[in-house]
C-alpha positions in Angstrom: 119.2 81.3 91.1 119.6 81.8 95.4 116.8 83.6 96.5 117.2 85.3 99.7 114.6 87.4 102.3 115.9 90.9 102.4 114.1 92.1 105.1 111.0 91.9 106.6 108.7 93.9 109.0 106.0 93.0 111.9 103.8 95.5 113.6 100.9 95.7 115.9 98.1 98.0 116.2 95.9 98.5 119.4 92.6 98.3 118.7 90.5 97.9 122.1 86.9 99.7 120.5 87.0 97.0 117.9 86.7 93.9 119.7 83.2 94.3 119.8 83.2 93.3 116.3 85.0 90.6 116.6 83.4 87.6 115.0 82.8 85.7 118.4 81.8 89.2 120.6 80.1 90.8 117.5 77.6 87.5 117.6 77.2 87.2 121.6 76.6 91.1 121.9 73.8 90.9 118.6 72.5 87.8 119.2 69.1 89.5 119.2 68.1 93.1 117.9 68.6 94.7 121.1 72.7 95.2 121.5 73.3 93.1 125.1 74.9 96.2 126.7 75.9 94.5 129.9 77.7 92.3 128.0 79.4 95.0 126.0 80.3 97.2 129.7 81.8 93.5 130.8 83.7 93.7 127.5 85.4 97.6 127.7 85.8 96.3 131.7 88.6 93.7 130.7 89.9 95.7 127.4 93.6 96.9 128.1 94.9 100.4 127.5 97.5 101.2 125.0 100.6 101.1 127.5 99.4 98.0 129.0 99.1 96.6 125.9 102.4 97.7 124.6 104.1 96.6 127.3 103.0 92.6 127.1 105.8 90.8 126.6 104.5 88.2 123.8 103.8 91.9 121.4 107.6 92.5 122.7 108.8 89.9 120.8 106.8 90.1 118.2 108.3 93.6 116.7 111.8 92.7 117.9 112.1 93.8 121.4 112.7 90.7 122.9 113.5 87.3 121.7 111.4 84.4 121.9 113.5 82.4 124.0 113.3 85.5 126.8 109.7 84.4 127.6 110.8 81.6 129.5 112.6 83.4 131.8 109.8 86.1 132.4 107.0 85.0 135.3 103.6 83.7 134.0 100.9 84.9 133.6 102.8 87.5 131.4 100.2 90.2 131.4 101.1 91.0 135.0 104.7 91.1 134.6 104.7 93.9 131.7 108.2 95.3 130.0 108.6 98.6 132.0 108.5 101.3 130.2 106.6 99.9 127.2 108.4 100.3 124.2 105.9 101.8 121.0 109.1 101.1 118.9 111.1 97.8 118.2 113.7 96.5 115.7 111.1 95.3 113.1 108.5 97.9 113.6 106.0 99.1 116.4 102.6 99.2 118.2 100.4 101.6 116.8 97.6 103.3 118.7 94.0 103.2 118.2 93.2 106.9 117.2 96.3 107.3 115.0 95.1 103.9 112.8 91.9 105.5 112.4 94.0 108.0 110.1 95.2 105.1 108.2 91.5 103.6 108.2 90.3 106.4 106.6 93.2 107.0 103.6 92.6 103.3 103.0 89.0 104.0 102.2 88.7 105.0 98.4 84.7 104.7 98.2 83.6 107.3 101.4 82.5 104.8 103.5 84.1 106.0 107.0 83.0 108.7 108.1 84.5 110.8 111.2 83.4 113.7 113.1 85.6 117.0 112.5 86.9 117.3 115.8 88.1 113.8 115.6 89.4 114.2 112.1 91.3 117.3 112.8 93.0 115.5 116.0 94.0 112.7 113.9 95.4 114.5 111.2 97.6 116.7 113.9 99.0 113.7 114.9 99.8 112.0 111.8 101.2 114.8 110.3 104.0 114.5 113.1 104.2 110.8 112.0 106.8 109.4 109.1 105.5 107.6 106.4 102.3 109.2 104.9 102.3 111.9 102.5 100.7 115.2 102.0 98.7 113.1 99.5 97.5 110.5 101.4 96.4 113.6 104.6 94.7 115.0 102.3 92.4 111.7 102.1 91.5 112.7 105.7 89.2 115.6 104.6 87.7 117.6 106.7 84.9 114.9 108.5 81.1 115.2 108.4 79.0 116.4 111.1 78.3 114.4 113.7 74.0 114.9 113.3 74.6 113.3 109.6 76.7 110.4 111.1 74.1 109.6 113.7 71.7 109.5 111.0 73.3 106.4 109.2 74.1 104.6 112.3 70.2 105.1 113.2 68.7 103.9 110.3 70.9 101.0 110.0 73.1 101.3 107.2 76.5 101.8 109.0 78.0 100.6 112.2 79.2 103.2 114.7 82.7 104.0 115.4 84.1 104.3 118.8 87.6 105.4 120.9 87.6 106.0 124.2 84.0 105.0 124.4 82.4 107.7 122.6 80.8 107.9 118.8 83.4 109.7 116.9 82.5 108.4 113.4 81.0 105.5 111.1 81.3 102.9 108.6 78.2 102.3 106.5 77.3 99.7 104.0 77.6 100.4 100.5 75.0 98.0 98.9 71.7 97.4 100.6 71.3 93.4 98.7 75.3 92.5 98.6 76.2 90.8 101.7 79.5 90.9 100.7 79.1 95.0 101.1 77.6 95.5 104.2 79.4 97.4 106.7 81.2 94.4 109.1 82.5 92.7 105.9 83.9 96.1 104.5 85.3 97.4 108.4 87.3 93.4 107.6 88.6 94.3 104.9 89.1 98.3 105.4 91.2 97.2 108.8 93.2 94.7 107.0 94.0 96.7 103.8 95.2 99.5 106.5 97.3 97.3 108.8 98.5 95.5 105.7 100.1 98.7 104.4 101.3 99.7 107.5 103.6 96.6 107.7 104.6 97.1 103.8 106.0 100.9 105.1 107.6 99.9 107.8 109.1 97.3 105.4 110.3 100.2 103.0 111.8 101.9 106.2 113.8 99.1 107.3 115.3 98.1 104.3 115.7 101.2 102.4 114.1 100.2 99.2 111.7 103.1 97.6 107.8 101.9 96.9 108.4 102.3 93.3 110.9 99.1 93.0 108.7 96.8 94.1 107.6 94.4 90.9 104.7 92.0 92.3 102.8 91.8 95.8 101.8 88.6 97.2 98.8 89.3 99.9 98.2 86.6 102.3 95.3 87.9 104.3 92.1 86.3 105.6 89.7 89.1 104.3 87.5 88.1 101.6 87.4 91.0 99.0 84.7 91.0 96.8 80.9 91.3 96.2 77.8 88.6 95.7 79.1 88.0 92.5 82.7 86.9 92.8 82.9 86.4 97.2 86.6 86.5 97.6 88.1 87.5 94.2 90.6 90.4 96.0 92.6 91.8 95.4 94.0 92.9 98.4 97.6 93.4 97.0 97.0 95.7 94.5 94.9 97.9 96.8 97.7 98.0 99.7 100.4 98.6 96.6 98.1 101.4 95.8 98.1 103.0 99.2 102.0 102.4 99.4 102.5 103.9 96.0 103.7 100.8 94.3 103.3 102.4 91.0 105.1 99.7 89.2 103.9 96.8 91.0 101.1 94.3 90.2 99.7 90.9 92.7 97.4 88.7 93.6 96.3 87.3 96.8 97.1 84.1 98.1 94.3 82.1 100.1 95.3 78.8 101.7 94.0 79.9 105.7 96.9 79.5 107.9 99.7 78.2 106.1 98.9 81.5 103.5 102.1 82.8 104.6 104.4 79.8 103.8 102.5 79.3 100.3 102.9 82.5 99.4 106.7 83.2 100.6 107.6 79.8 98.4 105.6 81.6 95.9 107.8 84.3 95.8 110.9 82.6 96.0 109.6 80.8 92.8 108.8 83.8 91.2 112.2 85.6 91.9 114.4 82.3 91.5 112.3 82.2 87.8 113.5 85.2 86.8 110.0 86.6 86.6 110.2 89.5 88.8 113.4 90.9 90.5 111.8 91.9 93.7 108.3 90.5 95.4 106.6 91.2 98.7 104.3 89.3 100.4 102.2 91.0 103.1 99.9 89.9 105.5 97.0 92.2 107.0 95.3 91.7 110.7 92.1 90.2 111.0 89.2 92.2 112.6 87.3 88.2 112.8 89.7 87.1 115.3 90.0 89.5 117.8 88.1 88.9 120.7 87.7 85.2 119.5 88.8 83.7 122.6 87.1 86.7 124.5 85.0 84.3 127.1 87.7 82.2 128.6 89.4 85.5 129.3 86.2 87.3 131.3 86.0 83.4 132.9 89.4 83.8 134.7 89.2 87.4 135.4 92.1 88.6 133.0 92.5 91.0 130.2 91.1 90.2 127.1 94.2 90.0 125.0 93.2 89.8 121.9 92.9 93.5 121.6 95.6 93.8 118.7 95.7 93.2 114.9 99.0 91.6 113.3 100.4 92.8 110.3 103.8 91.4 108.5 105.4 92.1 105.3 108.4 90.0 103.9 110.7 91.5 100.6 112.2 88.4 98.6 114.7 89.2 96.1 117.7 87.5 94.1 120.7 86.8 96.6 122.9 89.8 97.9 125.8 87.6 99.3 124.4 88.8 102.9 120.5 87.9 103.4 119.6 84.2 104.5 118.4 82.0 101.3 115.2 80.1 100.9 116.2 76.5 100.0 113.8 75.8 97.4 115.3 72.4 97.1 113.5 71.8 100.9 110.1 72.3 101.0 107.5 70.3 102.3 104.2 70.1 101.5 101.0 68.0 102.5 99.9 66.0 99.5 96.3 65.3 99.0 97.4 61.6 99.1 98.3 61.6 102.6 97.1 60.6 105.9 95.8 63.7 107.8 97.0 62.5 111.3 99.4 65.3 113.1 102.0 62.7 113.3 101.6 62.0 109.3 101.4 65.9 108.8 104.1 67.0 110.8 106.4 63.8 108.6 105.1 65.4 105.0 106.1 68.9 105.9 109.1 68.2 108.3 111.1 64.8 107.3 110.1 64.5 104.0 111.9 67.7 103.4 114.6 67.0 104.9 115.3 63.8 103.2 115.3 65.4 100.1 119.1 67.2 101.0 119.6 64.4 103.1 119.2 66.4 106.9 118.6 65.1 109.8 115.8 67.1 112.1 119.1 67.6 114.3 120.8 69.6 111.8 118.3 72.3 112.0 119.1 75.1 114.5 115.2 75.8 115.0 111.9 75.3 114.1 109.4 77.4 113.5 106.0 76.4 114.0 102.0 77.8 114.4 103.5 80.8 117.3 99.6 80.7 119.0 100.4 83.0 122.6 99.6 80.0 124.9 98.2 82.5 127.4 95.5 83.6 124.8 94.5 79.8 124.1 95.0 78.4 127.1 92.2 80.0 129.4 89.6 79.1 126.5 90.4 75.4 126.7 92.6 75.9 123.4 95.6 74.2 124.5 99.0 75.4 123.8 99.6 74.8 120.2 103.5 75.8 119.7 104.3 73.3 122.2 102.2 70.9 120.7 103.5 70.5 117.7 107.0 70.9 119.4 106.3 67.6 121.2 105.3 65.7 117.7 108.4 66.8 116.0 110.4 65.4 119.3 108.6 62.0 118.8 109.4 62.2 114.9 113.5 62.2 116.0 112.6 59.7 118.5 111.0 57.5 115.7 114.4 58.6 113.5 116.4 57.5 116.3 118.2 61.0 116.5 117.5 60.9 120.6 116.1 59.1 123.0 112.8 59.2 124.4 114.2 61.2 127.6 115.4 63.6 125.2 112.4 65.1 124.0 111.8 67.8 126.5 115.8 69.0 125.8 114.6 69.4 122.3 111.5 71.2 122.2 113.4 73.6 124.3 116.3 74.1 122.3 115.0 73.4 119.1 111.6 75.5 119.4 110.0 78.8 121.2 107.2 79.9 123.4 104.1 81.2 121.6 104.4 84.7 121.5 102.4 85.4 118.5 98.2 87.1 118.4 95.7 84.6 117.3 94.5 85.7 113.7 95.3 82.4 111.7 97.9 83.5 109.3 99.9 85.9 111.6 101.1 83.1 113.9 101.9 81.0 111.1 105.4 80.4 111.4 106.4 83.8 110.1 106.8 85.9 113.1 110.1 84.0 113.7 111.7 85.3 110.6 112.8 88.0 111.4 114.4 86.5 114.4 115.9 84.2 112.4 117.2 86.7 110.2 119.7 88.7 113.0 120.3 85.6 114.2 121.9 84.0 111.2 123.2 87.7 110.2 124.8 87.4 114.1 126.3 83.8 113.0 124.3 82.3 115.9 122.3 79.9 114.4 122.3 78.0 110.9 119.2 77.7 109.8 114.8 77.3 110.7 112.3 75.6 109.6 109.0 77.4 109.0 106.4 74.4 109.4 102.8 75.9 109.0 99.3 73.8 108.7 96.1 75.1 107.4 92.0 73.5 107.6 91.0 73.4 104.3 87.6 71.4 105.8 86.8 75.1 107.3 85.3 75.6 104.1 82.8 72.6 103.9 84.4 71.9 100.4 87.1 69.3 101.8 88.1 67.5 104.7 91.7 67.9 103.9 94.0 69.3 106.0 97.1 71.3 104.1 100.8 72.6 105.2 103.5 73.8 103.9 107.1 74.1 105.0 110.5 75.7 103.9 114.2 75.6 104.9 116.1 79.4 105.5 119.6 78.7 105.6 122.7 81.2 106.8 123.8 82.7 103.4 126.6 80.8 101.7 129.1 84.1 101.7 128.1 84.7 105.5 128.5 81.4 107.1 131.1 80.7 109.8 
């Protein structure tokens, strides 16, 4: 059975009081007991405000505004050439403020641990009630907030973090076992903010396509969180929870965990799952990651520019059975990186590109585009990163070199026309390949292009259990009643 990608959605949310608690800035600023506060007022000196973040070309293009390709043609560095007037809105979703994703912070919280001040909570709650989306159930989740004296109290004593926008203390997040790392209040604000920005991509998701919550038969989450307590670190599970907050009432899941290339692995697992008859319609969905943001926070403050990684991802893809319209996943084309083989990038990028291809017997020129690891360069760059799209561009020109499909002089022609500027935020799953999809969705809808390839890699050897490398890799392809 054709499987097809119905829709998907991508969506942003501004989150400029959180980047202290990024991973990297959470460690500099707490190094010792006493909270480095001219680090932190270096920090909120270089954080960007919502319109400046909005209008940043790379989060353009990343909910539709703009196409990839558009970023060549726009002057570097791109955060002083800003779309004018930022667009909140795009064809796949939008940028979300801070204070309105407190709302959804707090209905994703079932176990009262965020707290927020009345004042706060009735502002919020005026504004989301203008908002689609949420219902009068989920507001109600909002309460009425606690007083600020009893909020101070847990922040003081040590058993929740405080909560900031616009620089002030407007509520907090405690712990919610004193022995359980796993419950203490940074791991819980990871998975709180990911659970939220998770199930603001599945809505948007429902929006676009039309299709009511209660359709939905299986959720596939492919988040970096690790949901769980000292007894089973990791065991999730993240789907259910965001098919709870989206009202999935007939839905079950499972998450997927394979860093990076999560999103490839679990889109294939979908397909599988569909294409098997198993379940008529999946979702996978893919949650920002609070760890990440601010990561690359020093090379920033070192060149005097705006800390840009100031926004969480969020994505959610709906696979189902084919329509006749949507573009298919070629199951008979995917790649994968066997434990067998060698771990250079050149013998990576062969497993998860050629080897693929070989199998329908393509040649890499027969694919319109590829879609690779969509790191923004200017986030990476400044930090000594590199420029990882472009990269991995350059080993896939050498690979049709080595396949004598061009000649040597040929390779800057085709990571040009056969890939994309980086355009994507930094939080290891979100760039993986994925935020081209729904690119290359209109595009093959438009008859403009054929097909991608979505080439992702992962570092299994993050985890000190294996020095493996992984990837994974599928072929979308125009659908067979809407090709020209």
């Amino acid at each position: 059975m054709a499987v097809v990608v119905k829709d998907c959605s991508y969506v942003l949310i501004h989150i400029p009081s959180f980047v202290r608690y990024g991973s990297k800035p959470f460690r500099d600023i707490y190094l010792n007991s006493i909270p480095n506060e001219q680090l932190l007022a270096k920090i909120y000196q270089h954080t960007r405000s919502y319109d400046e973040a909005a209008g940043y070309p790379p989060n353009q293009v990343f909910i539709g505004n703009l196409h990839p390709d558009e970023l060549n043609n726009i002057k570097q560095p791109w955060y002083e050439n800003p779309v004018s007037p930022p667009e909140r809105k795009g064809l796949f979703g939008e940028i979300l403020p801070e204070d309105e994703f407190y709302a959804w912070i707090k209905i994703a919280d079932d176990f009262d641990l965020v707290w927020l001040t009345p004042e706060f909570t009735d502002k919020i709650r005026e504004i989301t009630l203008k908002r689609p989306f949420l219902v009068n159930e989920d507001i109600q989740k909002l309460g009425t907030g606690v007083s600020p004296d009893k909020i101070m109290s847990k922040i003081e004593d040590g058993s929740a973090l405080p909560l900031y926008f616009g620089g002030l203390i407007i509520g907090s997040l405690r712990r919610d076992h004193d022995a359980d790392d796993s419950l203490k209040a940074h791991v819980l604000m990871e998975n709180l903010l990911a659970k939220a920005s998770g199930a603001f991509a599945m809505y948007h998701l429902f929006r676009r396509s039309g299709i009511t919550s209660d359709k939905i038969d299986f959720i596939l989450n492919c988040s970096e969180e690790a949901v769980g307590d000292r007894y089973n670190r990791g065991g999730g599970s993240l789907s259910k929870a965001i098919g709870e907050m989206c009202h999935c009432v007939n839905a079950s899941g499972h998450d997927i965990k394979a860093f990076c290339a999560a999103p490839i692995h679990a889109i294939i697992d979908a397909a599988s799952l569909v294409s098997a008859g198993v379940f008529e319609r999946v979702v996978v969905v893919g949650g920002g990651c609070l760890a990440k943001i601010g990561m690359k926070y020093t090379g920033h403050l070192k060149h005097n520019m705006p800390i840009l990684e100031d926004v969480l991802g969020g994505f959610a893809f709906l696979i189902e059975k084919d329509d006749g319209l949507s573009p298919v996943i070629r199951l008979d084309c995917v790649g994968k990186h066997a434990i067998g083989a060698a771990s250079s990038q050149q013998e990576i990028m062969t497993s998860l590109v050629l080897k693929p291809l070989n199998k329908i017997d393509a040649k890499m020129l027969d694919i319109d585009k590829y879609a690779t690891e969509m790191h923004n360069p200017e986030v990476t760059l400044p930090a000594g990163s590199g420029n990882t799209p472009l990269t991995n561009y350059k080993i896939m020109a050498s690979l049709a070199v080595l396949q004598k499909e061009i000649d040597k002089g040929q390779m800057n022609t085709f990571v040009k026309e056969k890939g994309m500027p980086g355009f994507s935020p930094t939080q290891g799953h979100i760039p993986a390949a994925v935020p081209f999809l729904g690119h290359a969705i209109e595009a093959m809808k438009r008859g403009e292009i054929r097909n991608t390839m979505f080439v992702a890699k992962g570092s299994l050897f993050l985890g000190r259990m294996s020095q493996l490398s992984d990837g994974m890799s599928f072929l979308l392809e125009k659908n067979h009643s809407n090709r020209q």
